[in-house]
C-alpha positions as CSV (number, residue, x, y, z in Angstrom):
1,X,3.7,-30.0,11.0
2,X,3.4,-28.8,14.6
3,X,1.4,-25.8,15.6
4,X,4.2,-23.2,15.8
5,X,5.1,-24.0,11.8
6,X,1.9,-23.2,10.2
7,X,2.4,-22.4,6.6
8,X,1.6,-18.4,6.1
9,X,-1.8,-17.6,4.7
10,X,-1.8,-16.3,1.4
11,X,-3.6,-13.0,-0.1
12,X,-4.7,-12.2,-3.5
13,X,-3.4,-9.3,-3.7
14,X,-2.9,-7.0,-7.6
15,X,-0.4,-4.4,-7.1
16,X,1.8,-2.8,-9.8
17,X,5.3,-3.5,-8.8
18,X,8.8,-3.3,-10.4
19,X,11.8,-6.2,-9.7
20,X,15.8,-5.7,-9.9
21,X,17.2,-9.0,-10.5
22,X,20.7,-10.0,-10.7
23,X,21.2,-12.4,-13.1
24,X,25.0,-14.7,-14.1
25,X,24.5,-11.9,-17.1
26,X,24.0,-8.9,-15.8
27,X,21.0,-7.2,-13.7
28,X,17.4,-7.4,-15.1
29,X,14.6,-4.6,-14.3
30,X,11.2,-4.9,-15.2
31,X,7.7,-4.1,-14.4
32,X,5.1,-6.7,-13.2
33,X,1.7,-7.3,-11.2
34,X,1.8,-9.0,-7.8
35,X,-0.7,-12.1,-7.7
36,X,-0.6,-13.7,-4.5
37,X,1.5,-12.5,-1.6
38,X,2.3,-13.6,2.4
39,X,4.7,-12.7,4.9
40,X,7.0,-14.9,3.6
41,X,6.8,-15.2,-0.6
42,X,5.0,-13.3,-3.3
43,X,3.6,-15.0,-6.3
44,X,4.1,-12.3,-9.4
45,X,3.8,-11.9,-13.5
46,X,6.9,-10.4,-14.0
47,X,7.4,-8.9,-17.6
48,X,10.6,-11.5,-18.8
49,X,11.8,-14.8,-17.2
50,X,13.4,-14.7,-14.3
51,X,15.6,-18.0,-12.7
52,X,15.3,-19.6,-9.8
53,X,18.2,-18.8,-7.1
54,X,18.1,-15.2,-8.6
55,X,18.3,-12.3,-6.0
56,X,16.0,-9.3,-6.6
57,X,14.6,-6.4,-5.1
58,X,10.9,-6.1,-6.0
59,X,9.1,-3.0,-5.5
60,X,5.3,-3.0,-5.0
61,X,3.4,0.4,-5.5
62,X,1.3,0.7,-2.2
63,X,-2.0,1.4,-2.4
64,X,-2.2,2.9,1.0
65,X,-0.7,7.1,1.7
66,X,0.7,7.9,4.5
67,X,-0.9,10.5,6.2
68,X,-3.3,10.6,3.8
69,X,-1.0,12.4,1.3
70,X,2.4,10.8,0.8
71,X,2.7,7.9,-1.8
72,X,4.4,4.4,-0.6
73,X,6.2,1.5,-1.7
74,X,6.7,-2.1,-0.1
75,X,10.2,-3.1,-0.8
76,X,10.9,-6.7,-0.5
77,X,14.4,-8.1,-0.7
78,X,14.2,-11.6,-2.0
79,X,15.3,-14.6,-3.7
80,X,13.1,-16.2,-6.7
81,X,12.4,-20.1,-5.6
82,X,10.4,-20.8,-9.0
83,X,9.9,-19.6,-12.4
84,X,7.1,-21.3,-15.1
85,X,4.7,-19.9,-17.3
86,X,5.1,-16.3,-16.9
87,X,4.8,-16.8,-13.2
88,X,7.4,-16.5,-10.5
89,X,7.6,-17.2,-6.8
90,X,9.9,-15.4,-4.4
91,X,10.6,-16.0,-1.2
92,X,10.9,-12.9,1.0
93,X,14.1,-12.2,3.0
94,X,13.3,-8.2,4.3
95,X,11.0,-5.6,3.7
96,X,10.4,-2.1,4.4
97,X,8.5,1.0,2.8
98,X,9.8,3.9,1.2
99,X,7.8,6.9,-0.6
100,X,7.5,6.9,-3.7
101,X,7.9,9.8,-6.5
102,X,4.5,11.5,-7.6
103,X,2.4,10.2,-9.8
104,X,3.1,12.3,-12.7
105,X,6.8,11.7,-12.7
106,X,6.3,7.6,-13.0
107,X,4.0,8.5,-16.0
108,X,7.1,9.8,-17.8
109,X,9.0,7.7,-16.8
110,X,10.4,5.0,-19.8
111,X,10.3,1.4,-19.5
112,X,13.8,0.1,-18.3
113,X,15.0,-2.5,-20.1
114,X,18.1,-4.6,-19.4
115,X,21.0,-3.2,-18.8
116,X,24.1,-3.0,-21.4
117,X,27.3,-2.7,-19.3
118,X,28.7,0.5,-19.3
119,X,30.9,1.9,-22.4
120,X,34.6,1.8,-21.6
121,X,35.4,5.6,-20.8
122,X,38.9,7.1,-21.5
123,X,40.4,8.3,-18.3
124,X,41.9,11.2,-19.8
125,X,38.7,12.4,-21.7
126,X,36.2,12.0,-18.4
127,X,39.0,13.7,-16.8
128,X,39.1,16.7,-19.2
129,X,35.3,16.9,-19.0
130,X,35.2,16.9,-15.7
């Protein structure tokens, strides 16, 4: 290993976070805790299994406010490289923040659990309701 391809340090790092992941059967969401993370994979406890070659979007609550105030999120677009007792592995693709809702309104909030496909709709019904 040359200079310029140092592996990235790693960080124990605990944050809340919640994962999309598209799966052959469907898209999984669920809630987790970040363990380790670098600028290039995180290392989380997500709440089911997820498979390796998996997309997902995994959103981390930030701990940090912007301007002192405003409530953040670190969204990281990734792909899980490893999956094995309770523990998963992502490797990072993109990231960016976004705000995030007030505190209050995530307490409401339900769990998501996997999503059902949508019910077949008549046209004609939607249509009349609409």
């Amino acid at each position: 290993m040359t200079s310029t391809q140092r592996t990235p340090r790693r960080y124990p790092i605990r944050f809340q976070l919640r994962y999309k992941a598209i799966s052959k059967h469907g898209t999984l969401h669920g809630f987790g805790q970040s363990g380790m993370m670098s600028s290039k994979e995180i290392i989380f406890a997500p709440g089911e299994a997820l498979e390796p070659g998996m997309k997902a979007e995994i959103a981390v609550a930030w701990p940090f406010l912007l301007d002192g105030q405003i409530r953040l999120q670190l969204v990281l677009e990734t792909t899980i490289t490893a999956s094995h007792g309770g523990v998963a592995e992502a490797r990072i693709l993109t990231y960016h923040f976004r705000t995030r809702r007030s505190a209050e309104a995530e307490r409401r909030e339900e769990p998501i659990r996997t999503e059902a496909p949508p019910p077949a709709v008549d046209r004609h019904l939607a249509a009349a309701h609409a």
